[in-house]
C-alpha positions in Angstrom: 93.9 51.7 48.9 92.8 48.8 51.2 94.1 45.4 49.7 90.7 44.1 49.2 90.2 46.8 46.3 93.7 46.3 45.1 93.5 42.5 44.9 89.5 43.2 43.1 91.0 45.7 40.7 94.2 43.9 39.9 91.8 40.5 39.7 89.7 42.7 36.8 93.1 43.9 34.9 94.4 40.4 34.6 91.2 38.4 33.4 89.5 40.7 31.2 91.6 39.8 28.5 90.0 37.4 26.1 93.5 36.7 23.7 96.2 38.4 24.9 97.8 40.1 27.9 101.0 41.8 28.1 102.8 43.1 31.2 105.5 45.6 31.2 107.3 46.4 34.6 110.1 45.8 36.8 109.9 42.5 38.1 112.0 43.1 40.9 109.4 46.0 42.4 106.6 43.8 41.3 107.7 40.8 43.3 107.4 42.4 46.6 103.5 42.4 46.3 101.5 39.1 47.2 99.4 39.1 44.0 102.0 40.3 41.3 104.7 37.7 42.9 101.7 35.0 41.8 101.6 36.4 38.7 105.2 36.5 37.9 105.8 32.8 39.1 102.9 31.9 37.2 104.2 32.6 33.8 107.9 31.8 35.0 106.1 28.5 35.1 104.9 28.6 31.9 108.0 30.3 30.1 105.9 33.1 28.9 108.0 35.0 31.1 110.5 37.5 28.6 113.2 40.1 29.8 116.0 39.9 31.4 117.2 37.3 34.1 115.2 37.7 37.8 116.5 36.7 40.2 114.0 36.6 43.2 116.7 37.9 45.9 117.2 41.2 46.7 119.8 42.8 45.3 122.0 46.3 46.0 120.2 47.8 43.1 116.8 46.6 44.3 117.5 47.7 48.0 118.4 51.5 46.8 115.3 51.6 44.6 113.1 50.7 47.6 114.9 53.6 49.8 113.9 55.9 46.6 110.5 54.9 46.4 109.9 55.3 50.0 111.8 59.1 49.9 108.8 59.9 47.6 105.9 58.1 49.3 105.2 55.3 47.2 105.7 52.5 49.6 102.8 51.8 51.3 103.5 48.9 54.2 106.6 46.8 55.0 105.6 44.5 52.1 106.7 46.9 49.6 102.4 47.4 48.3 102.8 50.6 45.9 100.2 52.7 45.6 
């Protein structure tokens, strides 16, 4: 998936909304992407950010979940863009 689509579809998923919108993921995967890290900073920035504490370094844990995800394929560039 090019980034152009990714960034039109993700654009569509996050302001389609009209009330409410409610993420659920891991926001240490999620902050290796350009638009999700926006996202995540954005409502860090407005305290509607809930779960546990992130930290935005990279951790042991985070690093050996990466090297998983790329064993099965899911990494698609050096920035860490799932597909």
């Amino acid at each position: 998936m090019s980034p152009l689509i990714f960034f039109q579809r993700f654009n569509v998923a996050i302001t389609r909304p009209k009330e409410l919108l409610i993420i659920v993921g891991n926001a240490d995967v999620l902050y290796h992407d350009d638009c999700w890290r926006s996202m995540i900073e954005y409502c860090q920035d407005g305290d509607s950010f809930v779960g546990d504490p992130f930290l935005e370094d990279t951790t042991d844990e985070t690093s050996e979940m990466w090297k998983n995800l790329e064993i099965l394929g899911l990494v698609h560039d050096s920035k860490g863009m799932i597909i």
